[in-house]
C-alpha positions in Angstrom: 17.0 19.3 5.5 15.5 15.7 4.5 15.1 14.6 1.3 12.1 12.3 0.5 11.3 9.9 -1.8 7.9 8.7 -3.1 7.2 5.1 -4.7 4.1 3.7 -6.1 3.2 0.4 -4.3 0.2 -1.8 -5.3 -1.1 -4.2 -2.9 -3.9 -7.0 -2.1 -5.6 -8.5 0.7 -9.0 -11.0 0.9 -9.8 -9.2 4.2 -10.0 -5.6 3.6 -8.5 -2.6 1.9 -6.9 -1.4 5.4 -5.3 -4.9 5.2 -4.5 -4.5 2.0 -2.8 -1.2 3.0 -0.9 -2.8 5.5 0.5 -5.6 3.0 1.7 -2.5 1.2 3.9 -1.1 3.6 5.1 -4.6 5.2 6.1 -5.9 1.7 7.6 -2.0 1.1 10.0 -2.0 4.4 11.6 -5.6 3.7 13.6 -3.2 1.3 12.9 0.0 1.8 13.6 2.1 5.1 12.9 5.2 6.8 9.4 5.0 5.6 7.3 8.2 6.7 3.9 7.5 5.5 1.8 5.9 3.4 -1.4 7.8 1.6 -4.1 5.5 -0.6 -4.6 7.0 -3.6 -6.9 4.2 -5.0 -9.2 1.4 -3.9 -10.8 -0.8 -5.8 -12.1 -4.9 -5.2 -12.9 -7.7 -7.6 -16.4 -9.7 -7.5 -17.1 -13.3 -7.2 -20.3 -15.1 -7.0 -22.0 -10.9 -6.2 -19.4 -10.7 -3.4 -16.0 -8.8 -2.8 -13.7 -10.9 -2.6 -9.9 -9.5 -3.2 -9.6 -5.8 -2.1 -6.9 -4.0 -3.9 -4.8 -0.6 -3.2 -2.7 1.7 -5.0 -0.6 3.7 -2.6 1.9 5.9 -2.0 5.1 5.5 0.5 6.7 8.3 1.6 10.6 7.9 3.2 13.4 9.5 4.2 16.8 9.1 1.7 19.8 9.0 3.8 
């Protein structure tokens, strides 16, 4: 049986939410291993000059406790 764990990661990017979901999980498995999967629960982007222009995530990581 596998026990899992689940932290709450948030993250940034200038290019995208999907990028910003991937900064999440890059910055997450420099000390974190085993990770399973990753689910967004929020998204949300701050507005400059009447354009988007930092994309922000909340997610969750799913991994596997040894």
């Amino acid at each position: 049986m596998a026990i899992l764990k689940v932290i709450e990661v948030l993250a940034n990017s200038n290019k995208g939410w999907e990028d910003a979901a991937k900064n999440a999980v890059e910055q997450a498995s420099k000390t974190v291993k085993n990770i399973r999967s990753v689910y967004i629960k929020e998204q949300s982007a701050t507005v400059t000059d009447g354009k988007l222009s930092d994309y922000r995530v909340n997610v969750k990581i799913t991994f596997e406790v040894n």
